[in-house]
C-alpha positions as CSV (number, residue, x, y, z in Angstrom):
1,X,241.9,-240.0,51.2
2,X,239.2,-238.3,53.2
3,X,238.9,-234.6,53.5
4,X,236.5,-233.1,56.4
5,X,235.8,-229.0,56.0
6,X,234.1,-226.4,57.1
7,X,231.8,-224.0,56.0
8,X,234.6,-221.7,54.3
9,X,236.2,-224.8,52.1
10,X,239.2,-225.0,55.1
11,X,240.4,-228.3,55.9
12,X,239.7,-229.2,59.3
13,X,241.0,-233.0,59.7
14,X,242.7,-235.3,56.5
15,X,243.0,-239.1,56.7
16,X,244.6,-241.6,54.3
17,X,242.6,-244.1,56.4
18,X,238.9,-245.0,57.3
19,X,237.7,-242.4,59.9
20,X,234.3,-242.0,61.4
21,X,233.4,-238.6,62.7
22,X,229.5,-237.6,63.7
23,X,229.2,-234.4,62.0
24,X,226.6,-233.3,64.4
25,X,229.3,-232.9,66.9
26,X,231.2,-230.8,65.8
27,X,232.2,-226.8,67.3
28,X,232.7,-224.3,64.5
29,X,233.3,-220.7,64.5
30,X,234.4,-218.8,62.0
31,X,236.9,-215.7,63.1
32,X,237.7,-212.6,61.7
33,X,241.2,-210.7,62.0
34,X,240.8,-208.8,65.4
35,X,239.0,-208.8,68.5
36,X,236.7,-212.0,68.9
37,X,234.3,-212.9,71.4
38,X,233.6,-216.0,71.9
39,X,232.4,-219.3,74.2
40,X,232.1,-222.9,74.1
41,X,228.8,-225.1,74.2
42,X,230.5,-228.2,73.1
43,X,232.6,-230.2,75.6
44,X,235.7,-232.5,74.9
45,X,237.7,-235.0,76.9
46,X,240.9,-232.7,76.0
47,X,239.9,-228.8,76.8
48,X,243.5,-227.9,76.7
49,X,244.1,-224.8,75.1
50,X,246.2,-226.1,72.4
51,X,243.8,-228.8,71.7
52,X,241.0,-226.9,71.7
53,X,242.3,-224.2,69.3
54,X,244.3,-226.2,67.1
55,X,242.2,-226.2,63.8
56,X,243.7,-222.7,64.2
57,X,247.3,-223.4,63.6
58,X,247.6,-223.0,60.3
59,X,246.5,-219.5,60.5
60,X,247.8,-218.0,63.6
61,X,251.2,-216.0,64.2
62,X,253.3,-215.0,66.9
63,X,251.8,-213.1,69.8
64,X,248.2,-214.0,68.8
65,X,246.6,-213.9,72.1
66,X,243.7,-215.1,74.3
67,X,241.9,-213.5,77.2
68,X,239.8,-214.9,79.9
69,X,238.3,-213.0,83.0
70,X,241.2,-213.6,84.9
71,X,244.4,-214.5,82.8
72,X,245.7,-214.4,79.0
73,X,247.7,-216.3,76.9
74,X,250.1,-215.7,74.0
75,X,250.5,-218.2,70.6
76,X,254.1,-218.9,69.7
77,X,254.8,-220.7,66.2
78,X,256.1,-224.2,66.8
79,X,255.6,-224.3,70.3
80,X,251.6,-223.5,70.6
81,X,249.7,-221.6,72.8
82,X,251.5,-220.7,76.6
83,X,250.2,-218.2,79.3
84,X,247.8,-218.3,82.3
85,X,245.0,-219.7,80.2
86,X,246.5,-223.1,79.7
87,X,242.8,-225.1,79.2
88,X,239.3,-223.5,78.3
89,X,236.0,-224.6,80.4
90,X,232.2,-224.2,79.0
91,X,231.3,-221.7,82.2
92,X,233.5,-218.6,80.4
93,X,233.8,-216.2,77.4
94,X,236.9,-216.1,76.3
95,X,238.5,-212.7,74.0
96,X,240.6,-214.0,71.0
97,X,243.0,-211.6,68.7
98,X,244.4,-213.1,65.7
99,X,245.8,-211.2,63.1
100,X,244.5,-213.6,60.4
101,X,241.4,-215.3,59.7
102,X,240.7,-218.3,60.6
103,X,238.2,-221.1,61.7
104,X,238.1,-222.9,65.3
105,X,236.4,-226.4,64.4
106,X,236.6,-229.3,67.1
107,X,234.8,-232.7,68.0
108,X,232.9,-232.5,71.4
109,X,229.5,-233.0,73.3
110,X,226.9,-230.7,73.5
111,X,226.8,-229.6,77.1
112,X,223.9,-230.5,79.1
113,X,222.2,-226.9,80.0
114,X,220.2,-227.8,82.7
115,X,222.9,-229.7,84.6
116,X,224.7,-226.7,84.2
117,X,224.8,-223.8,86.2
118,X,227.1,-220.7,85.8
119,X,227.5,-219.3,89.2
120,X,227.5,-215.2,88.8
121,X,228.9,-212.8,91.1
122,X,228.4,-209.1,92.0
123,X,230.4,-207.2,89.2
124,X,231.8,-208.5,85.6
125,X,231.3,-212.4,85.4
126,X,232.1,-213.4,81.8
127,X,229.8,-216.3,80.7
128,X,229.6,-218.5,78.0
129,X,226.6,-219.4,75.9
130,X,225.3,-223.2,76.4
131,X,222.7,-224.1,74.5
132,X,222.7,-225.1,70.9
133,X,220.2,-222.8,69.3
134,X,219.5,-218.9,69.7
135,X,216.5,-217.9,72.5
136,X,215.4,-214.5,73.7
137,X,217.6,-212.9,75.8
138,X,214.3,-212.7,78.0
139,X,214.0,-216.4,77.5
140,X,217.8,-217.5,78.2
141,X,218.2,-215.0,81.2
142,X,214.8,-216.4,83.0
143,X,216.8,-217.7,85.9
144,X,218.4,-214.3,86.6
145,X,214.9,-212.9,87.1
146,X,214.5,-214.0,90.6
147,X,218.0,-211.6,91.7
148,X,217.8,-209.0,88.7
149,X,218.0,-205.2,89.7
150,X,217.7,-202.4,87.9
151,X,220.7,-201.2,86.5
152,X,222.1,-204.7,85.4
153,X,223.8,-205.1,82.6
154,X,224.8,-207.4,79.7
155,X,226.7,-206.8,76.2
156,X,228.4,-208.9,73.8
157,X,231.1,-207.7,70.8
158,X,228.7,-205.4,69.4
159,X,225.5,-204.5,71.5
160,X,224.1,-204.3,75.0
161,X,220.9,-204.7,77.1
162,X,219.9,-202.9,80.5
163,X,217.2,-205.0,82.8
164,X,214.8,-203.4,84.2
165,X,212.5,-204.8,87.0
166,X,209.2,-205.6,85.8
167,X,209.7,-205.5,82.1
168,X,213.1,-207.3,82.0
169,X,216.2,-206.8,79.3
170,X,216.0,-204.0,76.6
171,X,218.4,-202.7,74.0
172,X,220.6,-204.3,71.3
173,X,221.3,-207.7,73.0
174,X,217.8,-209.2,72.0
175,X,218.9,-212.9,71.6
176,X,221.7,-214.8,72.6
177,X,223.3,-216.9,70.5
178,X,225.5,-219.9,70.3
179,X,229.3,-219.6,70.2
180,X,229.2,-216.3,71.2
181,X,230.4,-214.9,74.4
182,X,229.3,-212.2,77.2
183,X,230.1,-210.2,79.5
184,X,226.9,-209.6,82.2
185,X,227.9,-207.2,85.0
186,X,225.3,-207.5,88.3
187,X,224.5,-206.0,91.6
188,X,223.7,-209.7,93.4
189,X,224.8,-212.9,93.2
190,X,222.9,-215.3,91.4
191,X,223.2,-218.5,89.2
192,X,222.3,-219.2,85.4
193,X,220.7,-221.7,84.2
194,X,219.6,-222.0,80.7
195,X,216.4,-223.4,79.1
196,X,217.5,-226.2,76.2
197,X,215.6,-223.9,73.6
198,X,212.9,-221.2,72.9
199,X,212.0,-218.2,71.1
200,X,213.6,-216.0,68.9
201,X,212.8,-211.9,69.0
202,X,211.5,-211.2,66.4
203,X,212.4,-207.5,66.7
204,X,214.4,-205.6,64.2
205,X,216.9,-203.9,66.7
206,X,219.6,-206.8,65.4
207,X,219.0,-205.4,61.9
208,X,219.7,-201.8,63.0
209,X,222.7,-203.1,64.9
210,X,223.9,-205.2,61.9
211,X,224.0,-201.6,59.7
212,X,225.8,-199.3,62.1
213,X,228.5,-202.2,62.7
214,X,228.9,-202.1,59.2
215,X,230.2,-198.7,59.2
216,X,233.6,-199.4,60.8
217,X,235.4,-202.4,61.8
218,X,234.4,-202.3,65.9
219,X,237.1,-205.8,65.9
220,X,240.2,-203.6,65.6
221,X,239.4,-202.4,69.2
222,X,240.2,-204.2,72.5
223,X,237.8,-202.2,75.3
224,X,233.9,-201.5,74.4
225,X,231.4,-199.5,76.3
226,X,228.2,-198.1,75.9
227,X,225.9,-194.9,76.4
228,X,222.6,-194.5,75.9
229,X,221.5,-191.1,74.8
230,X,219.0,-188.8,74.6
231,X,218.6,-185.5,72.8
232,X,217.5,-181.7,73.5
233,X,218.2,-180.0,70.1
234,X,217.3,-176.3,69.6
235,X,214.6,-176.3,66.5
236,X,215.1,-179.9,65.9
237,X,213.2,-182.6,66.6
238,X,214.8,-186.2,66.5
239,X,212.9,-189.2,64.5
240,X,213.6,-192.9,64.6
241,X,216.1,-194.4,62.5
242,X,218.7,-191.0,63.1
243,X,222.0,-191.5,63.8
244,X,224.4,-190.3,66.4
245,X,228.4,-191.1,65.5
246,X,231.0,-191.1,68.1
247,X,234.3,-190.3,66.8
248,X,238.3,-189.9,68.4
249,X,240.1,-187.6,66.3
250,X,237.4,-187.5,63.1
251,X,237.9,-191.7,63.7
252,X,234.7,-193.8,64.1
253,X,234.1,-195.3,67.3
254,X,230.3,-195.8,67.5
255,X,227.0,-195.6,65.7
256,X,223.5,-195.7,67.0
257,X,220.2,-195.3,65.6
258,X,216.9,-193.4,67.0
259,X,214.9,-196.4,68.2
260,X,211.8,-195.8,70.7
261,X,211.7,-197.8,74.2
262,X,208.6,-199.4,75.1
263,X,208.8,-198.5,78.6
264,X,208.2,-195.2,78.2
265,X,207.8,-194.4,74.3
266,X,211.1,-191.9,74.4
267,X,213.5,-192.0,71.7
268,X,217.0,-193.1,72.7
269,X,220.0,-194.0,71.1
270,X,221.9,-197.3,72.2
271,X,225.9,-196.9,71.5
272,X,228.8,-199.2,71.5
273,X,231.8,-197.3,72.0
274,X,235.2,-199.0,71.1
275,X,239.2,-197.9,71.9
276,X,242.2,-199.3,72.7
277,X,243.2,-197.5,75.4
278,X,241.4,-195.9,78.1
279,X,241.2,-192.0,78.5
280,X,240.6,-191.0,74.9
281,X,238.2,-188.5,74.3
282,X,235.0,-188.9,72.1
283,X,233.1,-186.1,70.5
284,X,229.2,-186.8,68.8
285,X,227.4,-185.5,65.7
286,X,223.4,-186.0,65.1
287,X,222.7,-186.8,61.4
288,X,219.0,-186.3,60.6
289,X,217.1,-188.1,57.6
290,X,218.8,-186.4,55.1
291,X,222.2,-187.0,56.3
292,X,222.5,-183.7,57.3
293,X,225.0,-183.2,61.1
294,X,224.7,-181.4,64.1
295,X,227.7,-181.3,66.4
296,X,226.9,-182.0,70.1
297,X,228.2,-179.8,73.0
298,X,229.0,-182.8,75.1
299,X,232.1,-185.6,75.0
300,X,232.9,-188.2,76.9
301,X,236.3,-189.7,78.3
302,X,236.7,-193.3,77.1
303,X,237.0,-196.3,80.1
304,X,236.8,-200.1,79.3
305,X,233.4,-201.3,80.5
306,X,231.8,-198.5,81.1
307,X,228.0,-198.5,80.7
308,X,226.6,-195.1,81.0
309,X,223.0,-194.1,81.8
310,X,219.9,-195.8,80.0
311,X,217.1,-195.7,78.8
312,X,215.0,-194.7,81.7
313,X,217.8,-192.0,82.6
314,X,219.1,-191.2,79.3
315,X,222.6,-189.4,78.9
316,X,221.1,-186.1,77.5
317,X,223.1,-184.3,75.1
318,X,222.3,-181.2,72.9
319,X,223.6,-178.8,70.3
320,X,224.0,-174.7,70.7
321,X,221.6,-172.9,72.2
């Protein structure tokens, strides 16, 4: 008997007989209970959803669902996966809730990059991540430079970048990587086409990103946003590596950390913002060094999407005066 797993010890395919599969081909991802984000870089000659995603089976329950930019579906047990989304493409991110975890494992091709192009439109386009290996965002985006603005816009489950014209992207999103999916959001129409492979940043914004996400679980949330802030504090002056916490109701909802931007050498604070519902309102406490908080005059009313301000035009807030 033959037993093929994954990286987590979960059998992926079983076989009393002789099968040959070419490990290199294979698509896994490894999901969390929650909100997922997620794309595909491998291609098969079945993209059916309930092809696709059936390594998942054995771990997904009723109303499970799937999002795509323009349609859902729902997972039923013993009849599989039914809604809008009835097959998956390598063009799109896709948003996956499941309420257990589980791993998404499949035989496919790698897709050929450079032979293909991911047409983007003004507004939200959500694209998929092609290549096999993770490059600088800088790197990966280099076909976008040609219609980039100011004030573009790109973020995946936990982080986001701003581009700005003549130094191109900066904040949390400093590499993409493979398997995961992202939402870019753009003032002109353009067309993506990535490079095979590259660099890696080598910057340690992904390990200050990695700490604040550890803080609260940003997957039980549907909608994300960002803010990037600035602060005026009476008698206090803000250092790197300070925190700023959103919260809804003394709940966490965001965490960012004083880093400084190289296009101007001001401190700002880049902040994921997560809810379920749009309209909630979010209050924000400074915690210096020493752990010790300020409350902020200012709040803002949760939408889905929105990106406010950046690091050029910070959103400035500020404690009594």
């Amino acid at each position: 008997r033959v037993w093929l797993v994954n990286s987590n010890a979960e059998t992926y395919k079983t076989s009393e007989d002789s099968i040959y599969i070419d490990l290199s081909n294979l698509y896994e991802k490894n999901f969390e209970p929650g909100w997922s984000l997620f794309s595909l870089n491998r291609t098969n000659t079945d993209m059916s959803t309930n092809h696709i995603l059936s390594s998942l089976e054995t771990t997904l329950v009723d109303l499970d669902k799937i999002k795509g930019q323009g349609g859902y579906g729902d997972y039923y047990e013993g009849f599989g996966w039914f809604g809008i989304i009835d097959t998956l493409d390598n063009l799109s991110a896709y948003k996956l809730n499941m309420q257990n975890p589980g791993a998404l494992v499949f035989e496919g091709d790698a897709v050929n990059v450079l032979n293909t192009p991911i047409q983007i439109v003004p507004g939200w386009n959500w694209i998929s991540y092609l290549p096999q290996e993770s490059i600088d965002v800088n790197t990966a985006l280099a076909s976008h430079v040609a219609t980039g603005v100011d004030g573009d816009y790109i973020k995946g489950a936990g982080g986001y970048s701003d581009y700005y014209i003549g130094f191109g992207w900066f904040g949390l999103v400093l590499t993409m990587n493979p398997t995961e999916g992202y939402l870019l959001d753009v003032q002109s129409p353009g067309t993506i086409i990535y490079p095979e492979s590259g660099t890696v940043s080598s910057l340690s914004n992904n390990q200050n990103l990695s700490r604040n996400l550890e803080e609260f679980n940003y997957k039980d949330y549907e909608y994300s946003g960002s803010v990037t802030i600035g602060l005026d504090l009476n008698d206090i002056t803000p250092q790197t590596g300070d925190k700023i916490r959103a919260y809804h109701n003394e709940e966490l909802r965001g965490v960012a950390e004083g880093v400084i931007c190289p296009i101007n050498e001001e401190l700002v604070f880049l902040m994921m913002l997560y809810a379920n519902d749009q309209g909630e309102e979010l209050t924000f406490r400074y915690y210096d060094a020493s752990d010790k908080e300020t409350d902020l005059l200012e709040t803002i009313t949760f939408v889905p999407d929105m990106h406010l301000n950046n690091a050029i035009d910070s959103y400035i807030m500020s404690d009594e005066h």
